[in-house]
C-alpha positions in Angstrom: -77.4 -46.0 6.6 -77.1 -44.3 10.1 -79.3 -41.6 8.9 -82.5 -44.5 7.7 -81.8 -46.5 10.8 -82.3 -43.1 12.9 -85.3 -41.9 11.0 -86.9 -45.5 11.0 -86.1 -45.7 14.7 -87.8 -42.0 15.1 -90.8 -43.1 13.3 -91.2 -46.6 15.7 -91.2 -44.9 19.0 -94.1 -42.6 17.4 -95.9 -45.4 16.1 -95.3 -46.7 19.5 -96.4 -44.1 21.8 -99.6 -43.6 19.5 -100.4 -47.0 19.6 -99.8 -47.5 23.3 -101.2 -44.4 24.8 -104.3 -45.2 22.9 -104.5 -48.8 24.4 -107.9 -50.9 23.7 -108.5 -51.2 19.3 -106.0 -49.5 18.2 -103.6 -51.6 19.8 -105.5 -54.6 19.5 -105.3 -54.2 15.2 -101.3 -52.4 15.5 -100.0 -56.0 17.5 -102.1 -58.4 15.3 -100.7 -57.1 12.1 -96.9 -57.1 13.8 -97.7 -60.6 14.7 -98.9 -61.9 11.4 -95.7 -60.6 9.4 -93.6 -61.5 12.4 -95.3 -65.1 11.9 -94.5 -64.4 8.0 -90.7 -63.9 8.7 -90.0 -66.2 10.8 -91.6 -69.3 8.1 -89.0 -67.7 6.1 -86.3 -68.2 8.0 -87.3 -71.5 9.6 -88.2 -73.4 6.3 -91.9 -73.6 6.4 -92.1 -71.3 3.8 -91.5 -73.6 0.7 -93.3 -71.6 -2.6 -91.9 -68.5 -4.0 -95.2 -65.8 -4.1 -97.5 -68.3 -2.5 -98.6 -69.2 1.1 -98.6 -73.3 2.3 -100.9 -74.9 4.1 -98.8 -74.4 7.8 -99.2 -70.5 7.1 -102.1 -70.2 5.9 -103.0 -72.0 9.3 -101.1 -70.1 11.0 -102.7 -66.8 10.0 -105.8 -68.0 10.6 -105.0 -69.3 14.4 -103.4 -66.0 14.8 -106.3 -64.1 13.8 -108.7 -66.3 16.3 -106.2 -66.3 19.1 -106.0 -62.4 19.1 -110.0 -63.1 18.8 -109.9 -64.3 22.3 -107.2 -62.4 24.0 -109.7 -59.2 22.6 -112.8 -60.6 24.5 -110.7 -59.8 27.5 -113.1 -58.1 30.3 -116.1 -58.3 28.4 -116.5 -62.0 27.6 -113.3 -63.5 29.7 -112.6 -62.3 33.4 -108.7 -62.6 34.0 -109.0 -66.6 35.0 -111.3 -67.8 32.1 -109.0 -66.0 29.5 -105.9 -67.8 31.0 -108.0 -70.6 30.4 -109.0 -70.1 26.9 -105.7 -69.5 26.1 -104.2 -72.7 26.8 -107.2 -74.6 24.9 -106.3 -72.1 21.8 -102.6 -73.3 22.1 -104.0 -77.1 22.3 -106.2 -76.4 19.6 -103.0 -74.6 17.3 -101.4 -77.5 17.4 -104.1 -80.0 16.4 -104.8 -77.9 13.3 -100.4 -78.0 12.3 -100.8 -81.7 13.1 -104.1 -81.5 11.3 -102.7 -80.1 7.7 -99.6 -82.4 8.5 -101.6 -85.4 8.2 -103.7 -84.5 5.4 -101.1 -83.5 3.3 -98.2 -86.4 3.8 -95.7 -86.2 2.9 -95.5 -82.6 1.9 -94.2 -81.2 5.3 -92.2 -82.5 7.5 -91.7 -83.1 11.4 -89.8 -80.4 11.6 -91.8 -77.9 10.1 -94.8 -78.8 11.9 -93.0 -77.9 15.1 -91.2 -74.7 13.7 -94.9 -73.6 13.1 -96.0 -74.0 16.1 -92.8 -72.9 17.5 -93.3 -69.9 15.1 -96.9 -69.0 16.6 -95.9 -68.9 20.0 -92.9 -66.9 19.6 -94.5 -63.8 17.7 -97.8 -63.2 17.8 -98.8 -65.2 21.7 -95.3 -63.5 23.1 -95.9 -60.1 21.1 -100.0 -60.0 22.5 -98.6 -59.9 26.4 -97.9 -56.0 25.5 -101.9 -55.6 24.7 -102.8 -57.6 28.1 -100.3 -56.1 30.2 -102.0 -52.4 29.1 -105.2 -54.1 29.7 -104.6 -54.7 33.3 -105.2 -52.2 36.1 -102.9 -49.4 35.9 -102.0 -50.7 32.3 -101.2 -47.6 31.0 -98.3 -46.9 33.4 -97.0 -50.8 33.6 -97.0 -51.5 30.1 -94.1 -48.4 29.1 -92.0 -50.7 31.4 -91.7 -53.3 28.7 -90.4 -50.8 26.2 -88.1 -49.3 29.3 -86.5 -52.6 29.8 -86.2 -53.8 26.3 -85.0 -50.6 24.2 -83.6 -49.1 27.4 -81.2 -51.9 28.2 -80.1 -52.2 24.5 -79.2 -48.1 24.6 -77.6 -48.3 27.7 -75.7 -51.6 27.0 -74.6 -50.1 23.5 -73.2 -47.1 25.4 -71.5 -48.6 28.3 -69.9 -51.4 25.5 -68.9 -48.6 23.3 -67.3 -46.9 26.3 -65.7 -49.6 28.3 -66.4 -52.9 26.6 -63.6 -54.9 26.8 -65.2 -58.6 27.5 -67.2 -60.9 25.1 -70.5 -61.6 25.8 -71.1 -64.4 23.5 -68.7 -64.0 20.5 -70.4 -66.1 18.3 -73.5 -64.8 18.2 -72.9 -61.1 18.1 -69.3 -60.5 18.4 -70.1 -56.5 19.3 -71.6 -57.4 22.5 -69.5 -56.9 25.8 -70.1 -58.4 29.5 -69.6 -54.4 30.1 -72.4 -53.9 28.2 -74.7 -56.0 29.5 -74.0 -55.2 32.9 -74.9 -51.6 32.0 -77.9 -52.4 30.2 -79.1 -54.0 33.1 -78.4 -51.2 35.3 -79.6 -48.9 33.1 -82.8 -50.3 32.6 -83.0 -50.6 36.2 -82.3 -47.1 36.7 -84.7 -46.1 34.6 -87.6 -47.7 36.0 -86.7 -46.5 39.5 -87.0 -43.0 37.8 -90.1 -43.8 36.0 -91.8 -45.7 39.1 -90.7 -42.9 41.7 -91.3 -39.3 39.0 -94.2 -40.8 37.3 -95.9 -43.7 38.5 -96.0 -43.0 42.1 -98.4 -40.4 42.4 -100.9 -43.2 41.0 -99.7 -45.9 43.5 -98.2 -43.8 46.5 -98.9 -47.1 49.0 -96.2 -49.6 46.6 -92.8 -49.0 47.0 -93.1 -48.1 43.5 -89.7 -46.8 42.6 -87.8 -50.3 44.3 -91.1 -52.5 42.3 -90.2 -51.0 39.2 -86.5 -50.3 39.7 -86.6 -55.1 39.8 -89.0 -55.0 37.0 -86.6 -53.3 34.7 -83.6 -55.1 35.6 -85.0 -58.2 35.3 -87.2 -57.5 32.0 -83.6 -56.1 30.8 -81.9 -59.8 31.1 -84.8 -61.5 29.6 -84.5 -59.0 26.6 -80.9 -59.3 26.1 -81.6 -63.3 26.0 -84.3 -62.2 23.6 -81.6 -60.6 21.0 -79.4 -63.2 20.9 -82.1 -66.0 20.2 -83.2 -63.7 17.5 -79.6 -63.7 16.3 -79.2 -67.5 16.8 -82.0 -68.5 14.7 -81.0 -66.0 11.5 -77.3 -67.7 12.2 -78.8 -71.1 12.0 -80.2 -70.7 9.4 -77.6 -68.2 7.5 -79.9 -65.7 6.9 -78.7 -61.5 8.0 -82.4 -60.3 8.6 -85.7 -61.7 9.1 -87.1 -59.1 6.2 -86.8 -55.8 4.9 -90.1 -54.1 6.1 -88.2 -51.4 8.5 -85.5 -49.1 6.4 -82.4 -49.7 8.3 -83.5 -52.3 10.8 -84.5 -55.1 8.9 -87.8 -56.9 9.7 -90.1 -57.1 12.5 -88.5 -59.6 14.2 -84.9 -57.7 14.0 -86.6 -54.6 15.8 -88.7 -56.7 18.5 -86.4 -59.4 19.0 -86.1 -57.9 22.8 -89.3 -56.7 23.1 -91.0 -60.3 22.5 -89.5 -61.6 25.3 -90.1 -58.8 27.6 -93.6 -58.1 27.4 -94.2 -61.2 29.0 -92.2 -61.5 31.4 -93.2 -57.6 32.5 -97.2 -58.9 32.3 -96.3 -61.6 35.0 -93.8 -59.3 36.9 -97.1 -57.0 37.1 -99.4 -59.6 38.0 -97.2 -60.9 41.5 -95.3 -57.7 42.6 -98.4 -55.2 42.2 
């Protein structure tokens, strides 16, 4: 198991760094497939998924509002400046929402309330919170801000592993992941802190020398590093709800999408609007 876990894990941070260095399509296509089987799992696990081999009406929509939001986010810079897309976005959310309550209506009393909102619940979680990693490369100086998301995401969960594992002693929050240590968290923190005081001041400073770069940074990690952590143990909260061990099977090792970018969701937008007021 350690061995698949290790080579799957190899195998993401390439796909990663490809996929990232690359910026503009190539990103674009990677995050809009993530998000539609990250939308995928989570109907799964949240009960809109109701037929064996077929898709329902709520994903069906949802696929489709997927595909038109990441639509929109793409005309960034060429059809939206900064303050019309923001704009655009909210009407996209509005207009996600009318088409759940749409198929809702037209099919009573095949769905419920509560699957109406897990949809929308479902959209906005994956594939809006996974697209801030494509915006936040498509701003100025993208290419340096947006490794900051991965830094404080899979950064804090290495470090936190290895502080736990070393002087763990505390429980974080026992019922959801009984391996997690206030030690840990603490560390990852730090760590991820650490690490984007290195990255800010060795890397990213010679691009910005006039921003206190390495301090900037050094903030932007720690505090992308608590939102991830919050990030995992949502993740974990909602396969507990619902008594499930992983959102899928797609990563050997790691489970589904969702198990591997529980953190990261939560990060990327968090980093994006970090960016946007402290550079």
């Amino acid at each position: 198991m350690f061995k698949t876990r290790l080579l799957s894990g190899i195998v993401l941070v390439i796909i990663a760094l490809v996929t990232i260095i690359a910026g503009g399509p190539i990103l674009w296509a990677t995050l809009f497939a993530i998000s539609i089987i990250a939308f995928m799992e989570l109907s799964k696990a949240t009960g809109i998924h109701t037929e064996e081999k077929v898709m329902n009406g709520l994903e069906i929509t949802g696929v489709v509002c997927t595909a038109i939001y990441y639509l929109v986010i793409g005309m960034q810079g060429r059809v939206f400046d900064a303050a019309l897309l923001s704009t655009a976005m909210v009407l996209v959310f509005i207009a996600v929402l009318v088409c759940f309550m749409f198929v809702y209506v037209l099919s009573f009393p095949k769905f419920k309330a509560n699957q109406i909102m897990a949809a929308f619940f479902s959209f906005i979680y994956a594939p809006v919170m996974l697209s801030f990693l494509y915006l936040t490369r498509a701003l100025e100086n993208g290419n340096y801000i947006v490794w900051m998301i991965l830094i404080s995401s899979w950064g804090c969960d290495t470090c936190a592993y290895c502080v736990g594992m070393l002087i763990g002693k505390h429980k974080f929050a026992p019922k959801l992941s009984p391996k997690k240590s206030i030690e840990g968290a603490v560390g990852g923190v730090v760590g991820a802190a650490a690490l984007g005081a290195l990255y800010g001041y060795f890397i990213v400073d010679k691009v910005m020398p006039d921003q206190k770069i390495a301090l900037v940074f050094a903030v932007i990690g720690g505090v992308g590093a608590v939102i991830s952590q919050v990030g995992d143990l949502a993740a974990s909260g909602i396969k507990r709800d619902h008594e499930i061990k992983d959102y899928g099977t797609l990563i050997p090792g790691h489970g589904g999408i969702m198990d591997r970018f529980d953190s990261v969701i939560f990060t990327a937008p968090i980093i994006y609007f970090l960016a946007l007021v402290m550079l």
